[in-house]
mmCIF file of the C-alpha atoms, coordinates in Angstrom:
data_MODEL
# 
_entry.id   MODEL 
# 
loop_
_atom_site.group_PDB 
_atom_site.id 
_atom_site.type_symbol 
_atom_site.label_atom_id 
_atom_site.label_alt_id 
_atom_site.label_comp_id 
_atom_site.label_asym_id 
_atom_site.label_entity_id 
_atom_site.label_seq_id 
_atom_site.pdbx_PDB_ins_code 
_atom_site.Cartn_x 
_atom_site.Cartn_y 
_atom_site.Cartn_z 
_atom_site.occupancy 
_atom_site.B_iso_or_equiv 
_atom_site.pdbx_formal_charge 
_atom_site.auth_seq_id 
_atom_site.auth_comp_id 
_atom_site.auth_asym_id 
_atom_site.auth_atom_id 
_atom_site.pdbx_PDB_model_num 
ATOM 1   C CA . UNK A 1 1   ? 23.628  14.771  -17.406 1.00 0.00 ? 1   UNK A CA 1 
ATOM 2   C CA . UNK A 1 2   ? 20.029  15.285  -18.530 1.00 0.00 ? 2   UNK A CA 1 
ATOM 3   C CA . UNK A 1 3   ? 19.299  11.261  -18.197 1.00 0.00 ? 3   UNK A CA 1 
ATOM 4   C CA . UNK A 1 4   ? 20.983  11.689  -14.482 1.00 0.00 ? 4   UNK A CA 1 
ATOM 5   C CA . UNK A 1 5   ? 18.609  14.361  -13.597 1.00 0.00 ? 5   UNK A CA 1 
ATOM 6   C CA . UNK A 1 6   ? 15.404  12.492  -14.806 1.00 0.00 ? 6   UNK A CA 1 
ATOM 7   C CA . UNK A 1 7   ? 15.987  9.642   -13.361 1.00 0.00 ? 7   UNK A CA 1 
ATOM 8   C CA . UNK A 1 8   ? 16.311  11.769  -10.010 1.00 0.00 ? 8   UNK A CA 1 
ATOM 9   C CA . UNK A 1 9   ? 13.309  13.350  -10.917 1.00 0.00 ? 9   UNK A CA 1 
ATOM 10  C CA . UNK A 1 10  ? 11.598  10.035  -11.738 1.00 0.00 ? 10  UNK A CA 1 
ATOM 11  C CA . UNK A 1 11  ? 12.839  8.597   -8.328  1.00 0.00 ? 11  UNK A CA 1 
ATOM 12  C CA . UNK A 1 12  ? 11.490  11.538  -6.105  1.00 0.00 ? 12  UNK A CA 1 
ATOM 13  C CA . UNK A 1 13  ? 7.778   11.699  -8.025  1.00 0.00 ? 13  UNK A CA 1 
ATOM 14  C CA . UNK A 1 14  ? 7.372   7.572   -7.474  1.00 0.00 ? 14  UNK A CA 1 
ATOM 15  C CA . UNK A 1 15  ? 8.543   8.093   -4.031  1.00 0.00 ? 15  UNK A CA 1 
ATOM 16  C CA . UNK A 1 16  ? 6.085   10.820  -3.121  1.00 0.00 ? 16  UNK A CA 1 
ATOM 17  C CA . UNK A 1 17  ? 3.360   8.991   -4.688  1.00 0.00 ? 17  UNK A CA 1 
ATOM 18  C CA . UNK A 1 18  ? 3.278   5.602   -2.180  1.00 0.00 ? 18  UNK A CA 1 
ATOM 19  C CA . UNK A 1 19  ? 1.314   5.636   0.372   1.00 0.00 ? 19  UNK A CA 1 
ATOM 20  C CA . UNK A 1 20  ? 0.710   9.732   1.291   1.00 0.00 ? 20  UNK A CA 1 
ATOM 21  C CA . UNK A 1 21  ? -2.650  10.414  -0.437  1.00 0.00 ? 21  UNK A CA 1 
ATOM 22  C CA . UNK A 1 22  ? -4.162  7.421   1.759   1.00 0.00 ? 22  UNK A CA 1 
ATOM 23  C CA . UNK A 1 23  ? -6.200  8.168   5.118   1.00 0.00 ? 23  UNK A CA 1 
ATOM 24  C CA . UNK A 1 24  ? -5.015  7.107   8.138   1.00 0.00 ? 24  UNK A CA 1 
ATOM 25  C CA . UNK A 1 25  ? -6.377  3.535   8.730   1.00 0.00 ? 25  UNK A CA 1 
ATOM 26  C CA . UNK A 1 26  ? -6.244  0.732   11.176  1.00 0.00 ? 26  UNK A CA 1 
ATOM 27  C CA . UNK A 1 27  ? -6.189  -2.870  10.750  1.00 0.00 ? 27  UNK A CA 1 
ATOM 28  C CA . UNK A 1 28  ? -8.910  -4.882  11.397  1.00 0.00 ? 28  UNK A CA 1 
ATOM 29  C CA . UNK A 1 29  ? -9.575  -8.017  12.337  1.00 0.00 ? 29  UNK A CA 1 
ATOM 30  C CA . UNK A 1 30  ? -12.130 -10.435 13.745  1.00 0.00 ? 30  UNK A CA 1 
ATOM 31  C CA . UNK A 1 31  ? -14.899 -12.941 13.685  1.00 0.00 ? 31  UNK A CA 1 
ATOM 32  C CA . UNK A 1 32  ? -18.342 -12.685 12.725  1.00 0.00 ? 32  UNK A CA 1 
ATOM 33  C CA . UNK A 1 33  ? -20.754 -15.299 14.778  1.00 0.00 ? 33  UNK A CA 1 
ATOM 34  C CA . UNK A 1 34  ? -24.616 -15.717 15.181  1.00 0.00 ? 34  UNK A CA 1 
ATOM 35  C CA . UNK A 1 35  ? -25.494 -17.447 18.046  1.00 0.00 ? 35  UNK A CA 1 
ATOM 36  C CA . UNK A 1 36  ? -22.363 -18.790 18.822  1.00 0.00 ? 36  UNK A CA 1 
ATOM 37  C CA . UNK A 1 37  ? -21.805 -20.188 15.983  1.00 0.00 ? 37  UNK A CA 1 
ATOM 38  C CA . UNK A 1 38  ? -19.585 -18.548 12.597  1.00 0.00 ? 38  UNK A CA 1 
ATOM 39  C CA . UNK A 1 39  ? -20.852 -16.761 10.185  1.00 0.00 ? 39  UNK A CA 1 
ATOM 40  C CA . UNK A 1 40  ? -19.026 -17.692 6.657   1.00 0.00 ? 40  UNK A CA 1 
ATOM 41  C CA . UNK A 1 41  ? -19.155 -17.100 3.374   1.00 0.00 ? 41  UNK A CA 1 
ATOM 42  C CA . UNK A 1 42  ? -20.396 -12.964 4.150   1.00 0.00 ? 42  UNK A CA 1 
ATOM 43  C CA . UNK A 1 43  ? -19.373 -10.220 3.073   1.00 0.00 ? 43  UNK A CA 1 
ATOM 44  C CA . UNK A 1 44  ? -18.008 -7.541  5.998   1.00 0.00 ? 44  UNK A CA 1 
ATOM 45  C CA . UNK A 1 45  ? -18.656 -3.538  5.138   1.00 0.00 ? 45  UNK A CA 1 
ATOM 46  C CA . UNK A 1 46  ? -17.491 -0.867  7.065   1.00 0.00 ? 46  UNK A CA 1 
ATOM 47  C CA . UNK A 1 47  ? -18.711 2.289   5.708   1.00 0.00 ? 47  UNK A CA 1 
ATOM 48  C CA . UNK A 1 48  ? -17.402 5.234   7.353   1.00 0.00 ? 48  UNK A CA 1 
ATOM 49  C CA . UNK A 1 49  ? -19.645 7.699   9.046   1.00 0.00 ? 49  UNK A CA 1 
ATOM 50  C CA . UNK A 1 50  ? -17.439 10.697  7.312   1.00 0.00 ? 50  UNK A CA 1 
ATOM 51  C CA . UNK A 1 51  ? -17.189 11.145  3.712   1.00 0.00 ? 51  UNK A CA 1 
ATOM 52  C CA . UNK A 1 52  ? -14.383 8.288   2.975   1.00 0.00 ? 52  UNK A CA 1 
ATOM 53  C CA . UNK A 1 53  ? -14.018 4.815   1.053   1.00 0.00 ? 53  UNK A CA 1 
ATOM 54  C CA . UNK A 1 54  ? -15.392 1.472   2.644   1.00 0.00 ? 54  UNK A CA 1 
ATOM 55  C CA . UNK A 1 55  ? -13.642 -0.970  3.818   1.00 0.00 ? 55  UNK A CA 1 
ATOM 56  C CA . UNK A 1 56  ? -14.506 -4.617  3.165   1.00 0.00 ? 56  UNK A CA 1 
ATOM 57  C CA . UNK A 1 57  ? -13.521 -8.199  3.955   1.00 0.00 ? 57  UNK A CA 1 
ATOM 58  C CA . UNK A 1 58  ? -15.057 -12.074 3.176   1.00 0.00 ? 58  UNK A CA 1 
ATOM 59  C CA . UNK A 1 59  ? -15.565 -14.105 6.078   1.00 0.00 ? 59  UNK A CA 1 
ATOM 60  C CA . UNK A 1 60  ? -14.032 -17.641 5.833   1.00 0.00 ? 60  UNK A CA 1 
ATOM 61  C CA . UNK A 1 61  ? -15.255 -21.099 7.284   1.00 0.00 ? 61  UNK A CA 1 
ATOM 62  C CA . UNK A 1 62  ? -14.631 -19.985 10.822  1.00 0.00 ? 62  UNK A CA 1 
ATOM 63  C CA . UNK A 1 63  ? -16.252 -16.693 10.456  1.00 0.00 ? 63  UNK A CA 1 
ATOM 64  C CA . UNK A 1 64  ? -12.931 -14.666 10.395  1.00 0.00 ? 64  UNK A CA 1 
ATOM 65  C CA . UNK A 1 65  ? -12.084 -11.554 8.486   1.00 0.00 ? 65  UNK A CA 1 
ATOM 66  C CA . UNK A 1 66  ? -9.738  -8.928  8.173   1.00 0.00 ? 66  UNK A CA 1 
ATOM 67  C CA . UNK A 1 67  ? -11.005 -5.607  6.113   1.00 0.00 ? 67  UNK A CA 1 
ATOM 68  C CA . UNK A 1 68  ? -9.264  -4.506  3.201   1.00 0.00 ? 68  UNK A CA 1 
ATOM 69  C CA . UNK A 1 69  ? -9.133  -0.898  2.080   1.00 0.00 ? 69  UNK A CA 1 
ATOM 70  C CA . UNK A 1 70  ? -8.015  -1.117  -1.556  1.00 0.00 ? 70  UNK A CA 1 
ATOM 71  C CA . UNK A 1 71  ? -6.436  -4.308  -3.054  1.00 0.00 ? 71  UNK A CA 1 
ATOM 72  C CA . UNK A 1 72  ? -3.342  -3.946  -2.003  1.00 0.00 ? 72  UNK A CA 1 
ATOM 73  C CA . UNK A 1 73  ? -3.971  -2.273  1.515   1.00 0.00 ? 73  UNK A CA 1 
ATOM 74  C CA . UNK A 1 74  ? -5.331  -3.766  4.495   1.00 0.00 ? 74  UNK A CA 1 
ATOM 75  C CA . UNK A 1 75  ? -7.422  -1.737  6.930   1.00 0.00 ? 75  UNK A CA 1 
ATOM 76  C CA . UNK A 1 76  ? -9.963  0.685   7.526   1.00 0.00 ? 76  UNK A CA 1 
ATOM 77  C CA . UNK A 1 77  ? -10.285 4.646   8.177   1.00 0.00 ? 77  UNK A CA 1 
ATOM 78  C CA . UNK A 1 78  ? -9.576  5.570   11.233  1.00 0.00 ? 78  UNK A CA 1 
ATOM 79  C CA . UNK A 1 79  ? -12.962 6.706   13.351  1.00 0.00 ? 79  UNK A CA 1 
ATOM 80  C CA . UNK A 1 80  ? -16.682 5.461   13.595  1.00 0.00 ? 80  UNK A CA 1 
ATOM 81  C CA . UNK A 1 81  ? -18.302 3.163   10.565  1.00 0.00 ? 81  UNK A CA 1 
ATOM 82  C CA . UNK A 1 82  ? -21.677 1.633   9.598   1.00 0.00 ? 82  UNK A CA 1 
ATOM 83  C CA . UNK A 1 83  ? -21.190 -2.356  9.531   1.00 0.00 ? 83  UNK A CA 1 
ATOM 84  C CA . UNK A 1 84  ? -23.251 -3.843  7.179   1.00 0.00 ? 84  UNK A CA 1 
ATOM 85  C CA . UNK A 1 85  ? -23.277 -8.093  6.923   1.00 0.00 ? 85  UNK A CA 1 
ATOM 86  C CA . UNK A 1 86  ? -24.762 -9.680  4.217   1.00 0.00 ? 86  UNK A CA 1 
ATOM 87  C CA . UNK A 1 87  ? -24.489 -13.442 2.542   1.00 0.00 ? 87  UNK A CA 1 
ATOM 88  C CA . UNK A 1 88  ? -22.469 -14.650 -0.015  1.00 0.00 ? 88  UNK A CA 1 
ATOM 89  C CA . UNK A 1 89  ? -24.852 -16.214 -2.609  1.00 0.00 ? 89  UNK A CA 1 
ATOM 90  C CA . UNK A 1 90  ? -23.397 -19.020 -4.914  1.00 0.00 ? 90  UNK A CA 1 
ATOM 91  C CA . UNK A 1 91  ? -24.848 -20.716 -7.844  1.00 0.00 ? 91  UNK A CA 1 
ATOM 92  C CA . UNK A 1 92  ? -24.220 -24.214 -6.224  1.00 0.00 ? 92  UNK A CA 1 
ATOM 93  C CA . UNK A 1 93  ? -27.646 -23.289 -3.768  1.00 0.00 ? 93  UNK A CA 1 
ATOM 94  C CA . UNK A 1 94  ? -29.483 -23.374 -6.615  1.00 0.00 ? 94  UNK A CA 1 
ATOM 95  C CA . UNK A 1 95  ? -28.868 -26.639 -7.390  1.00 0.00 ? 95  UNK A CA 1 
ATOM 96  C CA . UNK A 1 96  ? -29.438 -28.846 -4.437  1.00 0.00 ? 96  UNK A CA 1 
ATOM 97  C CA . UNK A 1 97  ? -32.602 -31.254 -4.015  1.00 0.00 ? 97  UNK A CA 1 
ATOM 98  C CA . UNK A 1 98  ? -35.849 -29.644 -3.006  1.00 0.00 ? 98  UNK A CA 1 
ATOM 99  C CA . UNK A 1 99  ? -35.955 -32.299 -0.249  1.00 0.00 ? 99  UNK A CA 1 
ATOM 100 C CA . UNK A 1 100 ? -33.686 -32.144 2.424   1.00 0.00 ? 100 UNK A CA 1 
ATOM 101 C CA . UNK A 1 101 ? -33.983 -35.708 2.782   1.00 0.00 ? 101 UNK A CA 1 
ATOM 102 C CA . UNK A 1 102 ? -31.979 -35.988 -0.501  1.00 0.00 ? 102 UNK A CA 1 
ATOM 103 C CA . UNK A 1 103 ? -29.157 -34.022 0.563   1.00 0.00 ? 103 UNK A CA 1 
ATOM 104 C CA . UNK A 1 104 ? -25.804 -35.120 1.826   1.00 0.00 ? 104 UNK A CA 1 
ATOM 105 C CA . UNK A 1 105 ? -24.445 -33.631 4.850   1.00 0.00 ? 105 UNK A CA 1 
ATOM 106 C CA . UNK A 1 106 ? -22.382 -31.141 3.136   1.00 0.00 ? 106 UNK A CA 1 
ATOM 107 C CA . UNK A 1 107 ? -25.217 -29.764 1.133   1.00 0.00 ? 107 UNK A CA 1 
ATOM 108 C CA . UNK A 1 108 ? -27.721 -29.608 4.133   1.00 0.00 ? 108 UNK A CA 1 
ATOM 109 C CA . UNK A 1 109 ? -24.579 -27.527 5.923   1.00 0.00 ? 109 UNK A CA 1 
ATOM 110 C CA . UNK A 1 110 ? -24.221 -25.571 2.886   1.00 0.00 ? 110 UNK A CA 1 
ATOM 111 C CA . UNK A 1 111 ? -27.931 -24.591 3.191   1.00 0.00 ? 111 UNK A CA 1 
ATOM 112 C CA . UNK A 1 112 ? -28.080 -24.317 6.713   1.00 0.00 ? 112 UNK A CA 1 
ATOM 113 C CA . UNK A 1 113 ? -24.796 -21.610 6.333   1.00 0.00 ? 113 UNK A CA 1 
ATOM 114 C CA . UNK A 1 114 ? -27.103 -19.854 3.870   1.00 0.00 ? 114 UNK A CA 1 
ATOM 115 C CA . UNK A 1 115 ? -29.982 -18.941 5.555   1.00 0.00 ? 115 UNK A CA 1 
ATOM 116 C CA . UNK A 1 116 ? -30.536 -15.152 6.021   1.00 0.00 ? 116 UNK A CA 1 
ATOM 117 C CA . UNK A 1 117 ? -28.716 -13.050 8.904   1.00 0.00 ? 117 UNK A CA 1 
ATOM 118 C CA . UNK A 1 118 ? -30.565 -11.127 11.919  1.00 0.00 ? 118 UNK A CA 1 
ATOM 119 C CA . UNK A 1 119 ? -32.265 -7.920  10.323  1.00 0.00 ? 119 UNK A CA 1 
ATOM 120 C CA . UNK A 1 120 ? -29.661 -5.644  12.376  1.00 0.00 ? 120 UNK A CA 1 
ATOM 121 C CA . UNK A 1 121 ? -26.973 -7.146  10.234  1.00 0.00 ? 121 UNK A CA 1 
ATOM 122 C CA . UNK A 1 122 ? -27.897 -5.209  7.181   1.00 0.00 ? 122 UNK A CA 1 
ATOM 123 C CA . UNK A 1 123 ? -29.944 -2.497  8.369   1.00 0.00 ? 123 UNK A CA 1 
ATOM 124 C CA . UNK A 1 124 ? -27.458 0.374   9.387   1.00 0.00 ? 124 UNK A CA 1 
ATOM 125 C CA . UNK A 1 125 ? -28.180 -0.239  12.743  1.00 0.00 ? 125 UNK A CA 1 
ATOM 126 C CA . UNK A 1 126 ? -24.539 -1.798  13.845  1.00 0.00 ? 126 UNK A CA 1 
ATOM 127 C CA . UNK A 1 127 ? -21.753 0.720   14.573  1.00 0.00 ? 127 UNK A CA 1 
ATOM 128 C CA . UNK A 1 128 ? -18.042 0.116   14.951  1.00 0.00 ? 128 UNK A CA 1 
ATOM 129 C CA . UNK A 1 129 ? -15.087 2.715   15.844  1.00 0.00 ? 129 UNK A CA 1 
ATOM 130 C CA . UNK A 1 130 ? -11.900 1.660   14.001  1.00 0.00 ? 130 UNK A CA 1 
ATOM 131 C CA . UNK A 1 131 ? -8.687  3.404   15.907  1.00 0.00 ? 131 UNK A CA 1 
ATOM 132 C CA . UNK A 1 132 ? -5.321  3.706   14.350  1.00 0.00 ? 132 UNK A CA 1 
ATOM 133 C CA . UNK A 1 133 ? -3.686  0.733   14.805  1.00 0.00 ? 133 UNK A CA 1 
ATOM 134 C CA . UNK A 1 134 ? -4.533  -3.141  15.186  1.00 0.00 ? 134 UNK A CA 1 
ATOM 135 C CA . UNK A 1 135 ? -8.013  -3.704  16.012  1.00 0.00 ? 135 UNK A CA 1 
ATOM 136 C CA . UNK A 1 136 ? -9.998  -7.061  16.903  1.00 0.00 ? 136 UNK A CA 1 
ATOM 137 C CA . UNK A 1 137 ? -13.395 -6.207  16.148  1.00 0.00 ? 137 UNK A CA 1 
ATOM 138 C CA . UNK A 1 138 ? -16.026 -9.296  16.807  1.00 0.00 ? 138 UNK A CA 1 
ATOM 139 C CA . UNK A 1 139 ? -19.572 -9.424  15.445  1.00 0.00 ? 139 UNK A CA 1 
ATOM 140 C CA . UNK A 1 140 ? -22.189 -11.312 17.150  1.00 0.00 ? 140 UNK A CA 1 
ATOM 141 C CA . UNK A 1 141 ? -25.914 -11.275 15.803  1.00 0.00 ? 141 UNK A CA 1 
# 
C-alpha cells in the first residue's frame, strides 16, 4: 500500500512541476534583413523590459529565426523587450586571403555576410512587444 501511495505522490509532484513556474510567453518568429537583403549567421536577443529571462534565437541563411526561451521551450515573455542583433563570429574569417582577389566566391560572400550591422542593432535602441500567442516579428536595419 505504501509503494501505491508514493507512486501517487510521485505522479502528482512531476505533474505540478511541467510547465507552471514558466511566464507566460509567445512565440516568435521572423526575419532579420538589412537593406533588403538577410541577415544570417546573428544572434537575435530579446531582453525584456521587466525583470525576466531573455529570449534568444540564431538567424539562418535566409535571415529567419524563431526565439527560444530555455532549451526546450520556444518563445518569449509576454510584453515589451530590448532587441539586440549582433554577428556570429567564426574562426573560418580568420583564415581567408588578405586579398579579395584570392578569394572564391563563397569566401568573398562569407566576408561580405560578416561585415558589422547598423549601430541601432546593438545599441538598445530597437524595441519589440511580444503578445501571447504567435508572433511574426521582422527586423529591418
Amino acid at each position: 500500500m505504501s509503494r501505491i501511495l508514493l507512486t501517487c505522490v510521485l505522479v502528482l509532484c512531476a505533474a505540478g512541476c511541467g510547465g507552471s513556474d514558466l511566464p507566460e510567453l509567445g512565440t516568435v518568429y521572423g526575419k532579420v534583413t538589412l537593406g533588403g537583403q538577410p541577415v544570417s549567421e546573428a544572434i537575435v536577443n530579446f531582453l525584456p523590459v521587466t525583470p525576466g529571462r531573455p529570449s534568444t534565437a540564431e538567424t539562418d541563411a535566409d535571415g529567419y529565426f524563431e526565439l527560444v526561451y530555455l532549451p526546450d521551450v520556444e518563445g518569449a515573455v509576454v510584453g515589451e523587450h530590448v532587441v539586440t542583433i549582433e554577428r556570429i563570429v567564426t574562426t573560418e574569417l580568420d583564415n581567408l586571403p588578405d586579398d579579395p582577389a584570392e578569394m572564391t566566391a563563397e569566401e568573398r560572400a562569407a566576408l561580405e555576410a560578416s561585415k558589422p550591422l547598423p549601430v541601432a542593432a546593438s545599441d538598445g535602441s530597437m524595441k519589440k512587444t511580444v503578445k501571447s500567442g504567435s508572433n511574426e516579428i521582422n527586423i529591418e536595419l
